[in-house]
C-alpha positions as CSV (number, residue, x, y, z in Angstrom):
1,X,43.4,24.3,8.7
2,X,42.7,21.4,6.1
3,X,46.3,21.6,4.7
4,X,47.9,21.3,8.4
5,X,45.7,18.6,8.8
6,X,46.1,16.7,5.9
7,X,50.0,17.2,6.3
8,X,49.5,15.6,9.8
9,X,47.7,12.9,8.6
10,X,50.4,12.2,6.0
11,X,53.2,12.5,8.3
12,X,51.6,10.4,10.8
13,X,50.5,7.5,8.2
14,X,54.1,7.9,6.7
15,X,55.9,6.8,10.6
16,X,53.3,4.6,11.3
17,X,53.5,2.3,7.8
18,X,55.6,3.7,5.7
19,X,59.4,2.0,5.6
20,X,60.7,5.7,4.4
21,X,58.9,8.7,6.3
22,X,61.4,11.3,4.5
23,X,59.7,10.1,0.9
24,X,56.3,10.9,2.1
25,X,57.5,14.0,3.9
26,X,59.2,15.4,0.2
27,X,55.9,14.9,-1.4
28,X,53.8,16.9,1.4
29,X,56.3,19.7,0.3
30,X,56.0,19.1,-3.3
31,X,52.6,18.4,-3.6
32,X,51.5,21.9,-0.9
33,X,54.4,23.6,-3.3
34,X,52.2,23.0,-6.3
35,X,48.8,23.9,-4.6
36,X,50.4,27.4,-3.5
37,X,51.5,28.0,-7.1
38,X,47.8,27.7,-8.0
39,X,47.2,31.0,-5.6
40,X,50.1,33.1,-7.2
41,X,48.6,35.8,-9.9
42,X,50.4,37.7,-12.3
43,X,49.2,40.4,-14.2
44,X,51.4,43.4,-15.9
45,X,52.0,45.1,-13.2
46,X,51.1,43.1,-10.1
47,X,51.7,39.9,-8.5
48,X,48.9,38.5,-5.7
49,X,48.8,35.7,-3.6
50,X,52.3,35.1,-2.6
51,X,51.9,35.2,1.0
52,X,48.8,33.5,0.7
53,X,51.2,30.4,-1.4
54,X,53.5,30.6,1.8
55,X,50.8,30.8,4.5
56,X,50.1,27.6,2.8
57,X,53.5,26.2,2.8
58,X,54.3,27.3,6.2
59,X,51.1,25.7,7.3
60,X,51.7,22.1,5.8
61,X,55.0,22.6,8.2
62,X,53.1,22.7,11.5
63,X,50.9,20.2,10.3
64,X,53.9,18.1,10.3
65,X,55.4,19.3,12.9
66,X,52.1,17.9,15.2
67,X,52.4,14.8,13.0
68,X,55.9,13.8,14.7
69,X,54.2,14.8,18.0
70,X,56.8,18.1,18.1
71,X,53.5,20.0,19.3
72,X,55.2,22.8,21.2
73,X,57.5,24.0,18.4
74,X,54.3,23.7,16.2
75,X,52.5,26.4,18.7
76,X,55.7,28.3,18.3
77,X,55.6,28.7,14.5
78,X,51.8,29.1,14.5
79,X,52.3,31.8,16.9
80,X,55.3,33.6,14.9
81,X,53.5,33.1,11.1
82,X,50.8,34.7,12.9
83,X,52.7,37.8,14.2
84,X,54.7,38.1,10.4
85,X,51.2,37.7,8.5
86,X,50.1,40.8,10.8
87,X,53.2,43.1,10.5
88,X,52.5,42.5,6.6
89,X,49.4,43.8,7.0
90,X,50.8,46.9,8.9
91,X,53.8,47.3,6.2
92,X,51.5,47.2,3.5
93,X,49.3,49.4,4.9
94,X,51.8,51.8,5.9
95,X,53.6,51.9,2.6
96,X,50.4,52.2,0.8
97,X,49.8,55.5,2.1
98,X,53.5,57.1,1.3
């Protein structure tokens, strides 16, 4: 929730007083990028936190999205992030057990 805020925040500062919006939208991307890198572990044999990294990436994106006032398609992608985070899960699951 903080990161879709703080990309809203951005986004909306960045059209409000900003003379290029697309410079303070690369850095939202960059800087979120660099956070989710932070989440990824690797070990020998195993690799965590990736979808945590994109849940993170995905969710500066809405944050933006509500930023430009492009609400509805921000519901939208909540909702389907939502739904792929969830079959995931299942998938995961499922393969764990074969």
């Amino acid at each position: 929730m903080l990161v879709s805020m703080g990309s809203c925040i951005f986004t909306l500062v960045s059209l409000l007083f900003s003379t290029d919006p697309a410079r303070i939208a690369a850095s939202i991307v960059t800087g979120v990028g660099f956070i989710g890198a932070g989440c990824i572990i690797a070990t020998r044999n195993r690799v965590i936190g990736v979808s945590t990294a994109a849940s993170l990436w995905v969710t500066a994106g809405i944050g933006m999205l509500v930023g430009i006032g492009e609400e509805f398609l921000a519901i939208i992608t909540a909702l389907i992030t939502l739904l792929i985070l969830h079959v995931g899960i299942y998938l995961k699951r499922t393969l764990r057990r074969k």
